[in-house]
C-alpha positions as CSV (number, residue, x, y, z in Angstrom):
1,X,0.0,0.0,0.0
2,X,1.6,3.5,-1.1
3,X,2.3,5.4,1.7
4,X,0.1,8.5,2.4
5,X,1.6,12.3,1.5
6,X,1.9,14.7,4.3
7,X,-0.7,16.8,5.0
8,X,1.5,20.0,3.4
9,X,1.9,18.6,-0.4
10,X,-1.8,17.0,0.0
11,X,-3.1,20.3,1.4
12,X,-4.9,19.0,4.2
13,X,-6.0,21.9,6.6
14,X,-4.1,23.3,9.3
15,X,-5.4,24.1,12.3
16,X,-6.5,27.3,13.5
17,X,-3.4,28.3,15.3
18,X,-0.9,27.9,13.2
19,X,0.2,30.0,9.9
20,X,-1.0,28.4,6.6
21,X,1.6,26.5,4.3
22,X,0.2,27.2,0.7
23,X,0.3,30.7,-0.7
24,X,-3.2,30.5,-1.3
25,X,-4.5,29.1,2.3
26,X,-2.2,32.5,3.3
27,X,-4.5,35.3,1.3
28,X,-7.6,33.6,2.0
29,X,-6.4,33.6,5.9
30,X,-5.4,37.1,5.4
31,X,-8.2,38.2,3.3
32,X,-10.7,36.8,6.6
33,X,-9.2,37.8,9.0
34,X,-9.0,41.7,7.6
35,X,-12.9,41.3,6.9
36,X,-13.5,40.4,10.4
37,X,-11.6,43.5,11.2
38,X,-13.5,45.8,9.3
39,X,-16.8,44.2,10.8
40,X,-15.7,44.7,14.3
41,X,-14.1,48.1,14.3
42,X,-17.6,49.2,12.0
43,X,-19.5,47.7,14.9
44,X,-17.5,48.3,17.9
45,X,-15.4,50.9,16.9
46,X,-11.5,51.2,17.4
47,X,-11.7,51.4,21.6
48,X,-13.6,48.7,21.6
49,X,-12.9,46.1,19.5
50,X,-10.3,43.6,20.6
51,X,-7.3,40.9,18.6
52,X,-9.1,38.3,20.0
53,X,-12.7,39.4,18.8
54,X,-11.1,40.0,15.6
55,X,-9.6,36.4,15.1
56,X,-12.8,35.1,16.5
57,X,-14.8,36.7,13.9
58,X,-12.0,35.3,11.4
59,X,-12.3,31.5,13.1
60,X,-8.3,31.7,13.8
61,X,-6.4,31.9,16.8
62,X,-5.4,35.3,18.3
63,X,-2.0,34.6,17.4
64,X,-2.3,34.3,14.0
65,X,-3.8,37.7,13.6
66,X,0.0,38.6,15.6
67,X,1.7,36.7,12.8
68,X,0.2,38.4,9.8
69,X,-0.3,42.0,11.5
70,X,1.3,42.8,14.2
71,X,-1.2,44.3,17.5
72,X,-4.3,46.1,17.2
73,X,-2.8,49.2,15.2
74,X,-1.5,47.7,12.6
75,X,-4.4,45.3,11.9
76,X,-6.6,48.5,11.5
77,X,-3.7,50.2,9.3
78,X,-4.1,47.4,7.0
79,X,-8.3,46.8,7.7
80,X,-8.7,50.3,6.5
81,X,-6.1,50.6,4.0
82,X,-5.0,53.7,5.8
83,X,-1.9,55.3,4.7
84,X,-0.8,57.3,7.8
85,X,1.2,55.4,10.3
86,X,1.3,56.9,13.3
87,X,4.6,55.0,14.7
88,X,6.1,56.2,12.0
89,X,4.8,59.5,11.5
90,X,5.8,60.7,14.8
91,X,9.0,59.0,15.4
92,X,10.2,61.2,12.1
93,X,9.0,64.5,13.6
94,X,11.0,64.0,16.4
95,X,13.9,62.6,15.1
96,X,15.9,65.7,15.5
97,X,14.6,66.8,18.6
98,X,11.3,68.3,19.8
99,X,13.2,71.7,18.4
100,X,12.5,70.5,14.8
101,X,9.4,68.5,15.3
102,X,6.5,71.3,14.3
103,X,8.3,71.8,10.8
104,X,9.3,67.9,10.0
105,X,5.5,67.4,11.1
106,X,4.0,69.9,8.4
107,X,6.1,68.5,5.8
108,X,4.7,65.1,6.5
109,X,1.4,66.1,6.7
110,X,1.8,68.0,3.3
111,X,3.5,65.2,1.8
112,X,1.0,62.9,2.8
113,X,-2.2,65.0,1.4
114,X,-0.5,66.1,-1.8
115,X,0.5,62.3,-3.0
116,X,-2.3,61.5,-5.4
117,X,-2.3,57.9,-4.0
118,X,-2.2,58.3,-0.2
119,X,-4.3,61.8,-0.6
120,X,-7.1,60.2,-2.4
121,X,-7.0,57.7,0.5
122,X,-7.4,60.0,3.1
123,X,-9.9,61.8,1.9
124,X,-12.3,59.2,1.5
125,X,-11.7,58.2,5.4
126,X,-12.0,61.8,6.7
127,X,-15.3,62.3,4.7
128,X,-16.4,59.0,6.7
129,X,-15.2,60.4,10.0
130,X,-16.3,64.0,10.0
131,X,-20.1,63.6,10.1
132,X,-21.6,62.9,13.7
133,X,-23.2,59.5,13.2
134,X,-20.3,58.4,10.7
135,X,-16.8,56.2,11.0
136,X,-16.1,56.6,15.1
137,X,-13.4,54.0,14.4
138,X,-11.0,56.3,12.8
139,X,-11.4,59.2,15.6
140,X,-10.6,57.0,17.8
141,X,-7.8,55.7,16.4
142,X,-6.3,59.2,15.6
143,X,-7.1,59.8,19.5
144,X,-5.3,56.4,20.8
145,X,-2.6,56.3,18.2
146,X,-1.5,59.7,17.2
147,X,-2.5,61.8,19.8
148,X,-1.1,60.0,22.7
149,X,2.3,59.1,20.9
150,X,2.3,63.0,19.6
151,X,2.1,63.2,23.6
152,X,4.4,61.2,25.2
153,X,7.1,62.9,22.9
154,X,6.4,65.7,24.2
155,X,5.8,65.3,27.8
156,X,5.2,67.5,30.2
157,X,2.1,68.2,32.1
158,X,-0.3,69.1,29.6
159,X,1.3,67.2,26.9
160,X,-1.8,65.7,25.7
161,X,-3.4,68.7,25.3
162,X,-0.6,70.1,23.5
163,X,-0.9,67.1,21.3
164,X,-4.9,67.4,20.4
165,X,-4.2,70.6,19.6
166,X,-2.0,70.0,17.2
167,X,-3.7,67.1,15.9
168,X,-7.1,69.8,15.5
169,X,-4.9,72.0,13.9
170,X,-4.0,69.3,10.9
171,X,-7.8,68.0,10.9
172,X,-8.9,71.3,9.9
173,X,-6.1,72.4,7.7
174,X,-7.4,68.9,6.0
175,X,-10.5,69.8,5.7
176,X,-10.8,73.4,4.7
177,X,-8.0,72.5,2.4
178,X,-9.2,69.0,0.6
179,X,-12.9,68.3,2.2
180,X,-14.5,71.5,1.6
181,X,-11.9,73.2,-0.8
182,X,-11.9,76.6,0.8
183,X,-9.9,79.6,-0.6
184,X,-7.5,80.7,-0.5
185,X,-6.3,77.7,1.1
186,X,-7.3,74.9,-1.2
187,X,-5.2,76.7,-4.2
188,X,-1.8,78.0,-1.6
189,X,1.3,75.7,-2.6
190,X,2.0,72.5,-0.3
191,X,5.3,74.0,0.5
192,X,3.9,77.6,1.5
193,X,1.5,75.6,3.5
194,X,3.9,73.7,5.4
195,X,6.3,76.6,5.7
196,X,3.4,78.5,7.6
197,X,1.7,75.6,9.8
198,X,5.3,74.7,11.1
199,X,5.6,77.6,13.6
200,X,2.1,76.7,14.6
201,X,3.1,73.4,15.7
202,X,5.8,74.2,16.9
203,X,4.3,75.9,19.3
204,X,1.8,73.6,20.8
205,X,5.0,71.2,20.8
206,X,7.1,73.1,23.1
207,X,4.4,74.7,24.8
208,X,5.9,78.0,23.9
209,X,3.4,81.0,25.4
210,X,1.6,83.1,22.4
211,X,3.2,86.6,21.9
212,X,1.7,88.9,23.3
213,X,-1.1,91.1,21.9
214,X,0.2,94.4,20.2
């Protein structure tokens, strides 16, 4: 009697906690497990939606969700096909110092918006997230992810609201500028823009006072 083939080369199914063999078995895993995501954060938002409910909703163990994407951030980084990162967004603002972090921040930001790929993208999720009964997901995530690691590079006392405020100050420049397309805003150069949010930043970075009133 012919001996029988392992399960990889007969394809036999794995089981749930351990990463598929076949290329395929991995993009349909992949592909589930991102669905799920999008179900729960749509449903539970970003606060309160869990790995574990995520990889439940997929049928797969919590650590395969680890092996494909990482913790809860990155799952909804890929989920929502969202091109800001905020690990790596602010690590590059600060990496010359808090001194240089308002301008390398505006640059980003401008680079970001101006990209026809990555622009496009966030535009569709901040028309989502502005109206009051749309995406809570994202604002949350914005809140957990960028806000608090804009804060804890910071630091000080009122370090987080330092941090929202710059955070409010992007959001609107975003949305006067690409949502509602106001002038003359919508038509000043990316560069000019970033030249003149940078000091604004800045400020609410360093918690520098505003100068006084003429």
């Amino acid at each position: 009697m012919a001996e029988s083939k392992p399960a990889e080369s007969t394809g036999a199914r794995r089981g749930p906690g351990r990463p598929p063999g076949r290329r395929g078995d991995t993009g349909r895993t992949r592909e589930s497990i991102l669905a799920a995501a999008r179900t729960e954060f749509a449903a539970r938002g970003y606060a309160g939606t869990s790995v574990r409910a995520i990889a439940r909703g997929a049928g797969v163990d919590p650590a395969l969700v680890h092996h494909y994407f990482g913790p809860k951030d990155r799952v909804f980084i890929a989920a929502m096909d969202l091109p800001l990162d905020p690990e790596t967004l602010v690590a590059g603002a600060f990496a010359q110092g808090v001194e240089h972090a308002g301008a390398r921040l505006a640059e980003s930001f401008v680079t970001l918006w101006e990209h026809p790929d990555t622009g496009t993208r966030l535009l569709a999720i901040l028309r989502t997230a502005v109206p009051a009964e749309g995406n809570p997901a994202f604002r949350e995530f914005v809140g957990a992810e960028l806000t608090t690691r804009l804060a804890e590079g910071i630091g000080g006392t009122d370090a987080a609201l330092r941090a929202n405020l710059c955070v409010s100050q992007l959001l609107g420049v975003a949305l006067t500028r690409y949502v509602l397309r106001l002038e003359p805003i919508a038509s000043t150069p990316g560069t000019e823009l970033a030249r003149r949010l940078a000091p604004i930043l800045q400020r609410h970075l360093t918690g520098a006072p505003p100068p006084p009133v003429a």
